[in-house]
Structures are given as structure tokens and as C-alpha cells.
LUMVEXZA-901458 format. One record per residue (C-alpha): residue number from 0; x, y, z. Coordinates in pm, whole numbers. Layout:
BEGIN
R  num       u       v       w
R  NUM       X       Y       Z
...
***
This chain:
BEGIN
R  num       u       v       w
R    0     796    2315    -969
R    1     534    2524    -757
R    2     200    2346    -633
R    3    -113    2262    -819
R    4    -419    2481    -688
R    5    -630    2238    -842
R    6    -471    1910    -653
R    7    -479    2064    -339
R    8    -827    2225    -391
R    9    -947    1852    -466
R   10    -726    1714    -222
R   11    -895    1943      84
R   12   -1263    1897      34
R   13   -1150    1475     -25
R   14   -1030    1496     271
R   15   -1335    1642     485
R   16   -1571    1442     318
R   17   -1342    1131     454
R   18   -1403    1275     812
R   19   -1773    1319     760
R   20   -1855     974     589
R   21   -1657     817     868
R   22   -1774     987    1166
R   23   -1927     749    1372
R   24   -2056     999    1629
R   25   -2363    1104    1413
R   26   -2492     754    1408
R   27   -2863     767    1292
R   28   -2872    1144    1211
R   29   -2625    1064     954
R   30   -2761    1210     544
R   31   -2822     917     330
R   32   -2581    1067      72
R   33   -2264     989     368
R   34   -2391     661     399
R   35   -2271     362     177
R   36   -2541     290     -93
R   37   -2658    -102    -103
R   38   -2559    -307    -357
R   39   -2549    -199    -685
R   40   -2623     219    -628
R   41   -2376     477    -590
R   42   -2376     753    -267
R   43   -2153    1029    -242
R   44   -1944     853      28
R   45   -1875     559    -243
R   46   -1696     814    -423
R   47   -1459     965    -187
R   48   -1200     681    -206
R   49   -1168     652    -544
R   50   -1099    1071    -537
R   51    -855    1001    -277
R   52    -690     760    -478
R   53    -643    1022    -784
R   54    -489    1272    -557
R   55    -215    1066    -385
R   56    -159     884    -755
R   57    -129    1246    -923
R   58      62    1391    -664
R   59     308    1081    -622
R   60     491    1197    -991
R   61     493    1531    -938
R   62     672    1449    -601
R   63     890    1233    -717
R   64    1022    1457   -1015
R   65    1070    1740    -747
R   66    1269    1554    -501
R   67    1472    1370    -849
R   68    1580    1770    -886
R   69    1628    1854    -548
R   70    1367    2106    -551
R   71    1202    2100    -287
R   72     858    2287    -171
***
């Protein structure tokens, strides 16, 4: 089974938007929208986890049914 294109083109920018919202190093120059909203509003860096969460749980089947025919990529 070859790769999805569109998992791993979700998968790359989930990935650097994980680095960004966690960088520590930017401290107070850091965008509002890579900040955690407060309570009850939603920020671009509340989303990332949830998108990470769809990639590893849509890429844990079509791993699994790959290595169950011993193809391997």
C-alpha cells in the first residue's frame, strides 16, 4: 500500500506548529494565535493536538494492515 500525500502533508505542518506553540525561547514575542486561548476561546495552538491525534489514529490502521501483509514501506 504506498503512502498518503495527504497524511503526511497534514502530518508535517502538525508537526511544526507543535515546535512553534511550544517554543519557550520566544517568551513574550510569542503571536497570540501560538498562545493557549483562556477559558472558553479557541487559538490556533488549541488545535494542534487534536490534529496530531487524527494523524497518528489514521495512520495507526493503515500501518497495521501493511505490516498484517508484510508489506512494508
Amino acid at each position: 500500500m504506498p503512502r498518503l500525500a495527504a497524511l503526511d502533508a497534514l502530518r508535517g505542518p502538525t508537526i511544526l506548529l507543535t515546535l512553534l506553540v511550544n517554543n519557550v525561547a520566544l517568551d513574550t514575542a510569542t503571536p497570540d494565535q501560538l498562545t493557549h486561548a483562556a477559558w472558553g476561546g479557541v487559538n490556533l495552538a488549541d488545535l494542534v493536538f487534536p490534529w496530531f491525534l487524527f494523524c497518528m489514529g489514521a495512520s495507526i490502521p493503515l500501518s497495521a494492515s501493511s505490516r498484517a501483509t508484510g508489506k512494508v514501506n
